[in-house]
N, C-alpha and C positions, 0 to 999 in steps of 0.2 A: 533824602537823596539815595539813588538806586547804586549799588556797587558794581563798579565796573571790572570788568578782569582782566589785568595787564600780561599774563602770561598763560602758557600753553599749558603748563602745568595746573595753575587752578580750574580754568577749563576741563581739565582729563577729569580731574576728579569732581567735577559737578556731573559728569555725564552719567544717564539713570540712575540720579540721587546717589550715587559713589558706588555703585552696583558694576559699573564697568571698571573700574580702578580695580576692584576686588579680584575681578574676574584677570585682569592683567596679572596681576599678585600671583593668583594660582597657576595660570601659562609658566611665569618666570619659574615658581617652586616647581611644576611638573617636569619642566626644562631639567631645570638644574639636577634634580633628581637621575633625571634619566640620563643624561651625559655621564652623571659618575658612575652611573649603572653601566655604562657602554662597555660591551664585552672586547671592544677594539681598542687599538692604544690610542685612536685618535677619531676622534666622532663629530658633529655636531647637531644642534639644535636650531629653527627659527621660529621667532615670534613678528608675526606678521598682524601691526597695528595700520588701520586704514579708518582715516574722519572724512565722511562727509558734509560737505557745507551747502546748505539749498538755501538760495534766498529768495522771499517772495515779499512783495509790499513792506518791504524795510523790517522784516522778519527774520531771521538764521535759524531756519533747523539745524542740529548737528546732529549726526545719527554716527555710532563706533563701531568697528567691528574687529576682533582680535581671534586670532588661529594661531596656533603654533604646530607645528612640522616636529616633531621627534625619530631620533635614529633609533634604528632596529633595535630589539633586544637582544636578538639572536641574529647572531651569523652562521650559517651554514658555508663552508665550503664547496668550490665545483668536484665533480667525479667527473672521468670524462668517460666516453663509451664510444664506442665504432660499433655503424651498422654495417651488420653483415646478414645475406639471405633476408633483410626485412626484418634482423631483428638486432636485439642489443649485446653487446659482446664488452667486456671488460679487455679482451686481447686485441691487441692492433694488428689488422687482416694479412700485413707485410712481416709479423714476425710467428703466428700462427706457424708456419711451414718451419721457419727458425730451430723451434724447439722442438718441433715434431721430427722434423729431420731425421737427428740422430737415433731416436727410436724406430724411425722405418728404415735405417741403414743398419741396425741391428741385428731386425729381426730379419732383414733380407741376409745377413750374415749367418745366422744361427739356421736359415731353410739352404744359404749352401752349401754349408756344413752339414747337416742333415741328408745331402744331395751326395756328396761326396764318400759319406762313409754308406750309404746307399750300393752305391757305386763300386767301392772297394769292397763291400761283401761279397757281390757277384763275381 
């Protein structure tokens, strides 16, 4: 008498002679790995198992396929930048004048003072 398979679970693991189970195994370890490797406090992983069933003249092909999706190793931060003239600027364009300001109120100080003791020599 031929054995029949009452569950999904025997099934999985008959799939190419237990070659596909195995291959599951290693997704879940690489998963599991790389979550706890996640440089964030909070990450995840998927394992994406997909069977298909072809039936042809009272036949079941089953063919498996399994991928998993793993998060970044690395996170990089954003930097932000403002274009200014076409090109890139770490200074935002509204506070440029800001800080410049007081430096061209200066040295407009310091020429008319310059101007004046000028003036008072004559």
């Amino acid at each position: 008498m031929s054995r029949v398979l009452r569950t999904f679970r025997e099934m999985l693991g008959l799939l190419s002679r237990g070659d596909f189970s195995r291959h599951c195994d290693k997704l879940l370890d690489e998963a599991i790995l790389a979550v706890e490797q996640c440089p964030a406090d909070k990450c995840k992983a998927e394992i994406i198992v997909k069977i298909t069933l072809d039936y042809e003249l009272g036949r079941i092909d089953i063919k498996a396929d399994a991928k998993s999706k793993l998060p970044d190793t690395v996170k990089f931060m954003k930097t932000p930048f403002w274009a200014v003239d076409g090109q890139l600027s770490v200074e935002h364009p509204n506070q440029i004048d800001m800080f410049r300001a007081p430096r061209a109120a200066a040295s407009r100080d310091s020429e008319d003072e310059d101007d004046d003791e000028e003036a008072a020599a004559s």
